[in-house]
C-alpha positions in Angstrom: -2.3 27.7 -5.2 -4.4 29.5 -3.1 -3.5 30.2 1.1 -6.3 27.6 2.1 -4.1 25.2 0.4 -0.9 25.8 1.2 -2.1 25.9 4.9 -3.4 22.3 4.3 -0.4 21.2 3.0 1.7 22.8 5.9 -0.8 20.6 8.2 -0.1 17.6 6.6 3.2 17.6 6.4 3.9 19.0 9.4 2.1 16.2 11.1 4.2 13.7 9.1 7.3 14.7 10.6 6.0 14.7 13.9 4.6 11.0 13.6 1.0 12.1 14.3 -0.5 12.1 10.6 -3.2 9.1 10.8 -1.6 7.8 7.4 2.1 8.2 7.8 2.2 6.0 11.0 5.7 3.7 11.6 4.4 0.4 9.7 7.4 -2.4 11.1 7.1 -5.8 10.4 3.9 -7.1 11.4 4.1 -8.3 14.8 2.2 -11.3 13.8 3.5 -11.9 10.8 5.4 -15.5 9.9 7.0 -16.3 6.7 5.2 -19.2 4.4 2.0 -18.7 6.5 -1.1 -16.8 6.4 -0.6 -15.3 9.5 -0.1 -11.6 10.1 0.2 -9.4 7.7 4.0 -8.3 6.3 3.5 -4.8 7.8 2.0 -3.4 11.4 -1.2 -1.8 9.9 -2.1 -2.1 13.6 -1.8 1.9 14.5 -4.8 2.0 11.6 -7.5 0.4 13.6 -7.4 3.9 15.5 -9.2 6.1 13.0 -9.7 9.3 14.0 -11.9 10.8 11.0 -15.6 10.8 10.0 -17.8 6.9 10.0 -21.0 6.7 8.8 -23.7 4.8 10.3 -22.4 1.2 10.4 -19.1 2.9 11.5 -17.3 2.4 7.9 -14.4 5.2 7.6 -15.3 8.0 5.3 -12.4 10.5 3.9 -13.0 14.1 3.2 -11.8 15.8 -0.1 -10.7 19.5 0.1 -14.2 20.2 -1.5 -16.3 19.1 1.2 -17.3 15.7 -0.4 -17.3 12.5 2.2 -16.2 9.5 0.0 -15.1 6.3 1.0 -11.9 5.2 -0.4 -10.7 1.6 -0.4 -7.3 1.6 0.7 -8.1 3.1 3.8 -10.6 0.8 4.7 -8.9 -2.4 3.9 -5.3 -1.0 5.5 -7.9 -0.7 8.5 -9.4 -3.9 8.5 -5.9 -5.9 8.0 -4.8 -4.0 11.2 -7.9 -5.8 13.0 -7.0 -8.8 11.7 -3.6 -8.9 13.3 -5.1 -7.3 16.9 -7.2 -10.1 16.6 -4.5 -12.6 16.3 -2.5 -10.8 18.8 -5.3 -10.6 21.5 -7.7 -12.7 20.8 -10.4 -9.6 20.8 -13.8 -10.6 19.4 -14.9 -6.8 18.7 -11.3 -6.3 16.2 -12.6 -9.8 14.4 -15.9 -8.8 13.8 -14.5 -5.1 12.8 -12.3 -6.8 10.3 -15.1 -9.3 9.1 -17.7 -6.0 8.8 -14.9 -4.4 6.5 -14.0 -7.3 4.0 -18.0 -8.0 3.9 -18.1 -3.9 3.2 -15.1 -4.3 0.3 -16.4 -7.5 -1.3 -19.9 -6.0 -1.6 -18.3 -2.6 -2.9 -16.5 -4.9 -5.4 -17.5 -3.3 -8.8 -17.9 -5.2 -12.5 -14.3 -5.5 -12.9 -13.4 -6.8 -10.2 -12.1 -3.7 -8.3 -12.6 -0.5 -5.9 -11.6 2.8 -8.7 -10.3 4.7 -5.5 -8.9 7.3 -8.1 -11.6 7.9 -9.8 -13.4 8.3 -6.9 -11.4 11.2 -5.3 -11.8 12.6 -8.3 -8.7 11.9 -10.2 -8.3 11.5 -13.6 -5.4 8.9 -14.6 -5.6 6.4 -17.5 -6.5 3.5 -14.9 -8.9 4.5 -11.8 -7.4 1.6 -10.2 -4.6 0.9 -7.6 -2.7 -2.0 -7.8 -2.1 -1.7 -4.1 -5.4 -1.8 -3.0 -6.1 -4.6 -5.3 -3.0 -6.5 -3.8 -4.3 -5.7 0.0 -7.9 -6.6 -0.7 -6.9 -9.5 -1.8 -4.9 -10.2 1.2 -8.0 -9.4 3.2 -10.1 -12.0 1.2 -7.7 -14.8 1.6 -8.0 -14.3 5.6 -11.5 -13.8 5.9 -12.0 -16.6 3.5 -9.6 -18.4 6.0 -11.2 -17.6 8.8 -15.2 -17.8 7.2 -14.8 -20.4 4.6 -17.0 -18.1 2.9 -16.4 -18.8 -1.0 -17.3 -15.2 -1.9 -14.0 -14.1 -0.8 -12.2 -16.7 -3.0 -14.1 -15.1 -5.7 -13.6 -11.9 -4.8 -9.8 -11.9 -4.6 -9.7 -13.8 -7.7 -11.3 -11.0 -9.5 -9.4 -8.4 -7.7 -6.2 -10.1 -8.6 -7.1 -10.7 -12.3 -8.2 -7.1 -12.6 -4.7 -6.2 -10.8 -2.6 -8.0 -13.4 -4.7 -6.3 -16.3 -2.0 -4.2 -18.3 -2.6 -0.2 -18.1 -3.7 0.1 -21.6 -6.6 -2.5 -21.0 -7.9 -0.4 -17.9 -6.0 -2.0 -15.1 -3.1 -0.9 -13.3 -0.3 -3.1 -14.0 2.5 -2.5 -16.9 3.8 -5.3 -18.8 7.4 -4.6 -20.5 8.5 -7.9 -22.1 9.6 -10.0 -19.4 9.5 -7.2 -16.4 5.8 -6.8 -14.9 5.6 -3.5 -12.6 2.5 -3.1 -10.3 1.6 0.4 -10.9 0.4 2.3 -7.2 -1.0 4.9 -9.6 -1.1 4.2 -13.0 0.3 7.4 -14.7 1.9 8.6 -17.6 5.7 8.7 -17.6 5.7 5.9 -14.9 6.0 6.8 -11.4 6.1 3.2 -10.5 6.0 4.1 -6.6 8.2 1.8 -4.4 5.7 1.0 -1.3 2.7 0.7 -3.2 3.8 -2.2 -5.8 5.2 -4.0 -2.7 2.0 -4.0 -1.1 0.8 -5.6 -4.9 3.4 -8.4 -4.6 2.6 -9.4 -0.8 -1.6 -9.4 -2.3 0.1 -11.9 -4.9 2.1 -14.1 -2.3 -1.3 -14.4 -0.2 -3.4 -15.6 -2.8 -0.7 -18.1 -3.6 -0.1 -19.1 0.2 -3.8 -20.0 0.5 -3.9 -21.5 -3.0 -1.0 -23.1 -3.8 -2.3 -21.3 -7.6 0.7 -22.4 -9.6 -0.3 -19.2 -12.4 -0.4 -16.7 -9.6 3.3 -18.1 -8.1 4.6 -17.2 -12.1 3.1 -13.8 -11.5 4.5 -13.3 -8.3 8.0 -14.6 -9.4 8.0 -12.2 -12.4 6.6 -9.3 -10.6 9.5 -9.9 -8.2 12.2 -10.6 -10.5 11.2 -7.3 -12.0 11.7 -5.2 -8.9 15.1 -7.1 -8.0 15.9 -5.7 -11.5 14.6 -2.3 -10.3 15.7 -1.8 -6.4 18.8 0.4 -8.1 16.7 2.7 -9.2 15.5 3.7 -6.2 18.8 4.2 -4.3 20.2 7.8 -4.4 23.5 6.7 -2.6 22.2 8.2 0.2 18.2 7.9 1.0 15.6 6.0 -1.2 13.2 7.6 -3.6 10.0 7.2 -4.0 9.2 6.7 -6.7 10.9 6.0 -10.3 10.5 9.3 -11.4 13.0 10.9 -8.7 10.9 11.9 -5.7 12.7 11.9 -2.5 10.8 9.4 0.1 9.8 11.4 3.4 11.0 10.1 7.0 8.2 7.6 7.1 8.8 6.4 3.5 12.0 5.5 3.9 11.5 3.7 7.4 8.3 1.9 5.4 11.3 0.4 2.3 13.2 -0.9 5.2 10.5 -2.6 6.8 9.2 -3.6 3.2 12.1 -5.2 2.0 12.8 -7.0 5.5 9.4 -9.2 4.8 10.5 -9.5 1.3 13.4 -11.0 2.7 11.9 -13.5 4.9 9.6 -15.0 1.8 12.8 -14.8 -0.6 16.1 -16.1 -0.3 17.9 -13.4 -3.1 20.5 -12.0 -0.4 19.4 -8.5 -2.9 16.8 -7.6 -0.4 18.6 -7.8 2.4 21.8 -5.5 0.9 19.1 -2.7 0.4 17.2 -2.8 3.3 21.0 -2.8 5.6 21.8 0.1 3.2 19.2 1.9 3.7 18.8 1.4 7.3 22.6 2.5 7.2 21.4 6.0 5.2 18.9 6.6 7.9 21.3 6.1 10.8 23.0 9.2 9.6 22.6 12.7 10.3 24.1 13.9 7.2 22.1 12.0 4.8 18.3 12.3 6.9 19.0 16.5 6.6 20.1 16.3 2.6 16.8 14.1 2.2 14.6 16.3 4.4 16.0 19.3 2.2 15.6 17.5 -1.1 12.4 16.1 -0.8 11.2 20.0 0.6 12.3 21.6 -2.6 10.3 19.0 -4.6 7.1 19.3 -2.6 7.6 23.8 -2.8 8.6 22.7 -6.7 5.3 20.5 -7.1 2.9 21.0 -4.5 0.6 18.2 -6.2 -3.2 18.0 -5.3 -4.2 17.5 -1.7 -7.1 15.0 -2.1 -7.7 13.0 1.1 -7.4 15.4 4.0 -8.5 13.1 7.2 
């Protein structure tokens, strides 16, 4: 890896830690959110209405690549326009709902063939699916709001698509993985499984949405089994003393951790299993101490010296 790189990589981190990287802000519970309504959304996305990169002329977020190339890329555009749809609810602002109306018209229009946005393949990323079951899941809890708020029927199309795209199995081109009875929602669809913790949340919630507004009795069965699966799972992403990131043993950063928490505290409020609860009060126990936040910090330092990975999205 050449200097250029490793400086970029020193940058990004670095402003992690220090809370002032654009994409690693504190996401709580949404401050609007209400269980069993479409109200806010599960997480505070609001922090991501501030973006601080590149627009282009109708003031749509683009994302630069470490080659130069300005590209847009989904998942920060919808994670931006669900954070205007809670300032909207939460101040009544006209300009934050016709920012998040501008975006979903933006998405649904970008909508391709299949029914989704192939954010990998365009960041240049080869993996046997191009698609991200989380931006599926958080387009389609985009749609369901602007469709609640429009009664446009486009956006009951288009988060049908996206959602029927989203449950398409790995091998057929989509990102999710069917294993007998167990459906995991696959963040990046890769080969072994990396089956990353925050992103197949962000699947389920797109699931619950959908069913919220539609009472869809096929999508509820998805939703069930996509949740029974990760009840199944939680253990494997519990080192006894921080979470991991993924499945295949990547220690969660500061931000990751605090995201679980937050994660599992809306799952808890949409699903009586007491399981959701023990994890998120164990993990929020891990973080309250010292010990275990400097063992994580050390771990999860080795791994990223160990494998550096690609640094795609720089701002």
């Amino acid at each position: 890896m050449n200097l250029t790189l490793w400086y970029r990589l020193f940058v990004r981190w670095a402003k992690m830690l220090l809370g002032k990287s654009y994409y690693h802000q504190k996401q709580g519970l949404g401050k609007a959110f209400r269980p069993k309504e479409l109200a806010g959304y599960f997480n505070d996305l609001t922090g991501k209405t501030r973006w601080i990169g590149k627009v282009d002329e109708n003031g749509v977020p683009l994302n630069i690549l470490t080659d130069g190339r300005k590209v847009y890329f989904a998942t920060t555009i919808v994670q931006k326009a669900l954070g205007h749809w809670d300032m909207w609810l939460l101040s009544g602002s006209e300009r934050d709902k016709e920012e998040f109306l501008k975006l979903c018209y933006w998405l649904l229009d970008r909508q391709d063939s299949k029914g989704g946005w192939p954010v990998w393949q365009d960041v240049g990323v080869s993996l046997p699916s191009p698609y991200s079951a989380m931006t599926q899941g958080e387009c389609v809890s985009a749609f369901v709001r602007a469709w609640k708020l429009t009664k446009d029927a486009k956006f009951v199309e288009g988060a049908q698509r996206a959602l029927d795209l989203m449950l398409t199995s790995i091998e057929k081109g989509g990102p999710s993985r069917w294993e007998g009875k167990y459906l995991v929602l696959e963040e990046i669809p890769s080969f072994p499984p990396s089956s990353i913790l925050n992103g197949w949340i962000f699947a389920i919630f797109g699931l619950y949405d959908f069913w919220l507004a539609f009472q869809d009795s096929k999508i509820r069965e998805y939703f069930e089994l996509s949740l029974n699966t990760l009840k199944d799972r939680l253990v494997d992403y519990d080192s006894g003393y921080w979470s991991f990131y993924d499945r295949l043993g990547h220690m969660s950063s500061p931000f990751y951790h605090d995201l679980h928490i937050h994660q599992l505290s809306a799952l808890a409020m949409i699903d009586s299993d007491p399981i959701f609860l023990e994890y998120r009060d164990r993990w929020h126990a891990y973080q309250q101490a010292m010990l275990n936040k400097v063992k994580a910090f050390a771990v999860k330092a080795w791994q990223k010296i160990k494998e550096p990975g690609e640094v795609v999205v720089v701002k």
